[in-house]
MMTF fields as JSON, N, C-alpha, C and O atoms, coordinates in Angstrom:
{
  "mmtfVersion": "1.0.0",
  "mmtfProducer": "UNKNOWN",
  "numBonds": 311,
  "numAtoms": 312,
  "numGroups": 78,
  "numChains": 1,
  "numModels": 1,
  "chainsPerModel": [1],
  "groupsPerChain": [78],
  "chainIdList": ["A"],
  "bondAtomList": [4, 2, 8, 6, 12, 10, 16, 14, 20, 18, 24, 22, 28, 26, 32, 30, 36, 34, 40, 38, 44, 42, 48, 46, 52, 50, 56, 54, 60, 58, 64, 62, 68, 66, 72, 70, 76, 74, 80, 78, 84, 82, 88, 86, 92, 90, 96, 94, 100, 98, 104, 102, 108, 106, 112, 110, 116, 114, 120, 118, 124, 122, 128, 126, 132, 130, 136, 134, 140, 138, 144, 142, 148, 146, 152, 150, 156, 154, 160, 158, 164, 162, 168, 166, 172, 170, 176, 174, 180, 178, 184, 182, 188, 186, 192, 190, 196, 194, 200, 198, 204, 202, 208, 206, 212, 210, 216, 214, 220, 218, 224, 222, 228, 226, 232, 230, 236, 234, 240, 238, 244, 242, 248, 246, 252, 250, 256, 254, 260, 258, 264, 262, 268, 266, 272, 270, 276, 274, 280, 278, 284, 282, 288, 286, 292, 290, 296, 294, 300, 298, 304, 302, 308, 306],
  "bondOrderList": [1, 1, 1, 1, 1, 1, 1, 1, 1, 1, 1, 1, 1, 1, 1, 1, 1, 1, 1, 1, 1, 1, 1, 1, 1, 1, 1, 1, 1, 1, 1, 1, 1, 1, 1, 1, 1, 1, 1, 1, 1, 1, 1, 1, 1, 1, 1, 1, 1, 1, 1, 1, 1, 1, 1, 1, 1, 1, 1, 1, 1, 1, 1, 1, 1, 1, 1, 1, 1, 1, 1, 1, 1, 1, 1, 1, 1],
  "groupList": [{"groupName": "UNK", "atomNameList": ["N", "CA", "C", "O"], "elementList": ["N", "C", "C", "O"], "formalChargeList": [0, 0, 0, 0], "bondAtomList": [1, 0, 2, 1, 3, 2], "bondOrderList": [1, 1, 2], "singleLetterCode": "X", "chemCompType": "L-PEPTIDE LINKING"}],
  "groupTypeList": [0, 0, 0, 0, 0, 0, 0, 0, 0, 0, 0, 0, 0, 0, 0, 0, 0, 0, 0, 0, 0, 0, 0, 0, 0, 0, 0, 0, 0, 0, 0, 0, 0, 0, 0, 0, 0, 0, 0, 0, 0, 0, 0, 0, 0, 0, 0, 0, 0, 0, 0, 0, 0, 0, 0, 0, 0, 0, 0, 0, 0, 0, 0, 0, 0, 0, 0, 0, 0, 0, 0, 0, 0, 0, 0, 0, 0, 0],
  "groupIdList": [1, 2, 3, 4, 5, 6, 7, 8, 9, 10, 11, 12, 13, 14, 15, 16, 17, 18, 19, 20, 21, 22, 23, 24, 25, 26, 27, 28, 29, 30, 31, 32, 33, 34, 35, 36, 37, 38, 39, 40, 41, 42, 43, 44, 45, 46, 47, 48, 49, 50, 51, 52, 53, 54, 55, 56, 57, 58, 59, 60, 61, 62, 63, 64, 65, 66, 67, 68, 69, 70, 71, 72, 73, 74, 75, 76, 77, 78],
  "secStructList": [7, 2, 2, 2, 2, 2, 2, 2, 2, 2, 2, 2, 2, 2, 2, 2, 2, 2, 2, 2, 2, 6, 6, 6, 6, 6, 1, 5, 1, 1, 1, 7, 7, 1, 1, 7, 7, 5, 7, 6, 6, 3, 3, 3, 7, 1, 1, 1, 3, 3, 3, 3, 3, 6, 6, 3, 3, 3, 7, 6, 6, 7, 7, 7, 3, 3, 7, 6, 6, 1, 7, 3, 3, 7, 1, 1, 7, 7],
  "xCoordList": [-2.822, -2.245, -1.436, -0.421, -1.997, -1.443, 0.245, 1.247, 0.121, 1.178, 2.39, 3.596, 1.752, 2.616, 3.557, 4.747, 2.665, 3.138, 3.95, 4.742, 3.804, 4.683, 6.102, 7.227, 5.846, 7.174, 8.316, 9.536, 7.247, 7.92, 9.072, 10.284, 7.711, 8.607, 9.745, 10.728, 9.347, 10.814, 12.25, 13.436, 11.823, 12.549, 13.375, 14.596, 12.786, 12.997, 14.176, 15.23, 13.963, 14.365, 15.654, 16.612, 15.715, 16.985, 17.598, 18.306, 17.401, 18.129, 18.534, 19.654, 17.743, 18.375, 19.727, 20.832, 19.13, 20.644, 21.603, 22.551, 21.986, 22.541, 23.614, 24.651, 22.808, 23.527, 23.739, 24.41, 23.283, 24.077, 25.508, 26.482, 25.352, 26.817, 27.515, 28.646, 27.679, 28.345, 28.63, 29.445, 27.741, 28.172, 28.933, 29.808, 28.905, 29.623, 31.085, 32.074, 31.205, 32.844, 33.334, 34.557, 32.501, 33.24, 33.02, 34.043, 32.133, 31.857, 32.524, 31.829, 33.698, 33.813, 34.828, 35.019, 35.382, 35.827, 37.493, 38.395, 37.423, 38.747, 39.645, 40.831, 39.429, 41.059, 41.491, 40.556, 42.543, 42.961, 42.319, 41.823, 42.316, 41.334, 41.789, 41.178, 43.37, 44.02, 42.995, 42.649, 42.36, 41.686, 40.374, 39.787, 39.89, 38.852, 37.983, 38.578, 36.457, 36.087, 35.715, 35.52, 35.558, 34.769, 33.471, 33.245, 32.712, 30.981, 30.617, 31.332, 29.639, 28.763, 29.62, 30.011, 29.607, 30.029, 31.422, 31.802, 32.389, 33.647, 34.496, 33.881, 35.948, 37.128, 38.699, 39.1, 39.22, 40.023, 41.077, 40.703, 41.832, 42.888, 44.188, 44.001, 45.143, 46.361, 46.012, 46.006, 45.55, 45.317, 43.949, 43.953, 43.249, 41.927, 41.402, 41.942, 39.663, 38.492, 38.618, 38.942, 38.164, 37.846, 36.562, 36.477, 35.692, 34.311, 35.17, 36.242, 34.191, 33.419, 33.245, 32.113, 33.795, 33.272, 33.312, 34.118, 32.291, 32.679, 34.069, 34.018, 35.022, 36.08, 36.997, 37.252, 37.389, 37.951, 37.615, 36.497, 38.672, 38.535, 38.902, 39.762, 37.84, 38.102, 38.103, 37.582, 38.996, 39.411, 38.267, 37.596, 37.955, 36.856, 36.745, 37.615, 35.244, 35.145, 34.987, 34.087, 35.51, 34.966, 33.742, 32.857, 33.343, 32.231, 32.355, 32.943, 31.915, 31.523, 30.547, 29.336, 31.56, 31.035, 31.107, 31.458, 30.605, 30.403, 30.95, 30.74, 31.627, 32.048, 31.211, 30.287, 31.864, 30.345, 30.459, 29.485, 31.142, 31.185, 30.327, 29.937, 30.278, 29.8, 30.939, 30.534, 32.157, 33.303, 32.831, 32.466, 32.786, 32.92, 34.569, 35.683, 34.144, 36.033, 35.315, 34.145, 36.703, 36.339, 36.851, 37.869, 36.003, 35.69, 36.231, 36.128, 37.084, 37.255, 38.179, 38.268, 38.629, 39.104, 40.301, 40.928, 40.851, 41.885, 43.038, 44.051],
  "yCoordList": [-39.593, -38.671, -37.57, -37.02, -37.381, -35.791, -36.758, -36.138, -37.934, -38.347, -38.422, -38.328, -38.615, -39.334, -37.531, -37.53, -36.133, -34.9, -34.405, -33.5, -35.076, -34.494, -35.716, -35.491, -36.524, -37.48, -36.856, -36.694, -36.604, -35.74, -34.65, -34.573, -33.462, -32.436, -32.779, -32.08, -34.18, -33.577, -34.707, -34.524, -35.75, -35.476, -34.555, -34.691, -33.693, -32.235, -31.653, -31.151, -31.74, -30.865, -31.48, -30.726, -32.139, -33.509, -32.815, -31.837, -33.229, -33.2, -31.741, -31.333, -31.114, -29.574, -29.127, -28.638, -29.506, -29.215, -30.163, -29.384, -31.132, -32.178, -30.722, -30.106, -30.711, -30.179, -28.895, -28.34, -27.94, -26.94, -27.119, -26.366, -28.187, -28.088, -28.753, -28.569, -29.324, -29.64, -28.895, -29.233, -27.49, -26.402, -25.69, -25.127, -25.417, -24.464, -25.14, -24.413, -26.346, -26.864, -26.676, -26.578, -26.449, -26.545, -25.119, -24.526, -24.429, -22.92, -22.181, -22.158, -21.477, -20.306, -19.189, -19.066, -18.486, -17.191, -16.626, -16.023, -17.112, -16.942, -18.112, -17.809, -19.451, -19.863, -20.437, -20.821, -20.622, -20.44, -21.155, -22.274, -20.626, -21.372, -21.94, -21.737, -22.939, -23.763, -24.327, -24.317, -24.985, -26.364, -26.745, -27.825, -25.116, -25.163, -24.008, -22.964, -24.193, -23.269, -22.408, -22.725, -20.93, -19.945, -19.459, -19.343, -19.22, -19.026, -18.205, -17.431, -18.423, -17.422, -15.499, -14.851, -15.182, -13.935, -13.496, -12.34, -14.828, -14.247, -15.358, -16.346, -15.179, -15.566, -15.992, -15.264, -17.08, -17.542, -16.057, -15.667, -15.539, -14.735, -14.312, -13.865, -14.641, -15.056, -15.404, -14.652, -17.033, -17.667, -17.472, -18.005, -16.861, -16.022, -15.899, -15.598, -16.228, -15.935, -14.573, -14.052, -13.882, -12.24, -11.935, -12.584, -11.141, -10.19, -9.82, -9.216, -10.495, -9.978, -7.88, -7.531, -7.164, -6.002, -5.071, -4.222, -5.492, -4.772, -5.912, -7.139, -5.167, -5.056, -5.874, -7.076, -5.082, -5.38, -6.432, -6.887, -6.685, -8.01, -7.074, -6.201, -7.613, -6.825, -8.008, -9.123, -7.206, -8.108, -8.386, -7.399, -9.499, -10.072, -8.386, -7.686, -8.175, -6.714, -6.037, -5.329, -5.471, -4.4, -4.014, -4.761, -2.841, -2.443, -2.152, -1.363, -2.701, -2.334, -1.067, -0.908, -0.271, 1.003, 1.363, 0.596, 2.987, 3.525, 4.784, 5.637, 4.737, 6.475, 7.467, 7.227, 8.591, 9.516, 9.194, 9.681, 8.64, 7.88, 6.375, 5.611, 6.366, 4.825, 3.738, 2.678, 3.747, 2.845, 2.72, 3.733, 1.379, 0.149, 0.283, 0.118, 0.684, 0.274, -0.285, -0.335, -0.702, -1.268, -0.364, 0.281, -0.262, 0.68, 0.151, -1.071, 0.659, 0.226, -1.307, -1.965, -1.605, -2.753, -2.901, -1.855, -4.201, -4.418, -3.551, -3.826],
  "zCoordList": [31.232, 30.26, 30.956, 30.529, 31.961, 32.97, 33.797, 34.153, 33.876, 34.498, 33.312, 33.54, 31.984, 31.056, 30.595, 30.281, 30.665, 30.668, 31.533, 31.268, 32.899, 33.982, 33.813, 34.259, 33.345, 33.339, 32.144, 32.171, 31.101, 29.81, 30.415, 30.212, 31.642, 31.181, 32.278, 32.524, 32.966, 34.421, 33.437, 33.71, 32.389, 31.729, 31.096, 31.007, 30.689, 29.507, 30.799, 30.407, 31.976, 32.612, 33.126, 33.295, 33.262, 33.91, 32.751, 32.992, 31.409, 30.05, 30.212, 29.901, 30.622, 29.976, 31.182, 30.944, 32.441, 33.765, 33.146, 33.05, 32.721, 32.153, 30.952, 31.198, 29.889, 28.7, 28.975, 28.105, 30.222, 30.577, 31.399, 31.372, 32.038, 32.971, 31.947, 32.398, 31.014, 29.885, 28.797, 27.939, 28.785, 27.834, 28.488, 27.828, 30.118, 30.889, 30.754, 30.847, 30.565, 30.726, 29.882, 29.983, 28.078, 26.639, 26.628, 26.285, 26.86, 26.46, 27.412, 28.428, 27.577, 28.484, 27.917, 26.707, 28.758, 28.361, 29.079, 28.497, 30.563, 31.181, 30.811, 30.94, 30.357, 30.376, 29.214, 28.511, 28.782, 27.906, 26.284, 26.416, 24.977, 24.546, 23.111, 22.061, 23.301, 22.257, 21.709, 20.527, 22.91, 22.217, 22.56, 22.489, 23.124, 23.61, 22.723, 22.457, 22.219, 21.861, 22.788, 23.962, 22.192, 23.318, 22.558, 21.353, 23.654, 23.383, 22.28, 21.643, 22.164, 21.198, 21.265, 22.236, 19.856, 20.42, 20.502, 20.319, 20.884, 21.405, 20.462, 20.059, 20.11, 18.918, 20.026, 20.933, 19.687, 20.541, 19.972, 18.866, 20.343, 19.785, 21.308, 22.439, 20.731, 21.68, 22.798, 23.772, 22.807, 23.335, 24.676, 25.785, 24.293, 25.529, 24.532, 23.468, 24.824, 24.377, 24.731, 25.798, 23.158, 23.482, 22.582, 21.539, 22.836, 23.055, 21.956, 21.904, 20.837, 19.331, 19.173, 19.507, 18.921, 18.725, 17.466, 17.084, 17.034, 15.17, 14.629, 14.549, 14.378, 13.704, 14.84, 14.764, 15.787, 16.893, 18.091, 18.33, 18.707, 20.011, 21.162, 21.28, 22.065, 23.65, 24.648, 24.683, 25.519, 26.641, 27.645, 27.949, 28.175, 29.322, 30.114, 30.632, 29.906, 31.063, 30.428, 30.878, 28.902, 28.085, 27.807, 28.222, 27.085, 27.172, 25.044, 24.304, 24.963, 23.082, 22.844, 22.993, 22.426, 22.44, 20.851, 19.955, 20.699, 19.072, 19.281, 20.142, 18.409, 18.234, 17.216, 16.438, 17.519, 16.624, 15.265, 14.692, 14.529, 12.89, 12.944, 12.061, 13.822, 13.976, 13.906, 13.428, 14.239, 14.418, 15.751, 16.348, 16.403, 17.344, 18.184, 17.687, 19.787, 19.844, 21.307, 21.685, 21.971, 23.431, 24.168, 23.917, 25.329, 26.611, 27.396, 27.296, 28.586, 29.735, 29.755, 30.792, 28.854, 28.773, 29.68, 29.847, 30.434, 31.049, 30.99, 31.634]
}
């Protein structure tokens, strides 16, 4: 039974390095993103995945910040 658990999880584990280096090739953020989606969080917009912020899109590197009303802008951006 203890062999049939360790076969499981080094399955589980093969599978999971497997479907990460395959999310890292469809999921990213620097190049360009016609026809590519970008990750959780971020919206293809002229052509670059950009960081979700409130209302607004920030460039790779920003910092999603609040102003004293509570409006969302990007910090430090490119």
């Amino acid at each position: 039974m203890s062999k049939l658990i360790c076969l499981f999880l080094l399955a589980l584990l093969v599978l999971s390095s497997v479907l990460s280096v395959s999310a890292n090739d469809v999921f990213h953020t620097d190049h360009s993103c016609d026809s590519v989606k970008c990750k959780r969080g971020y919206k293809c917009h002229e052509g670059k995945c950009k960081y979700i912020c409130g209302t607004v899109l920030c460039e790779e590197g920003a910092i999603c910040a609040r102003d004293t009303v509570g409006l969302r802008f990007c910090k430090g951006s490119k």
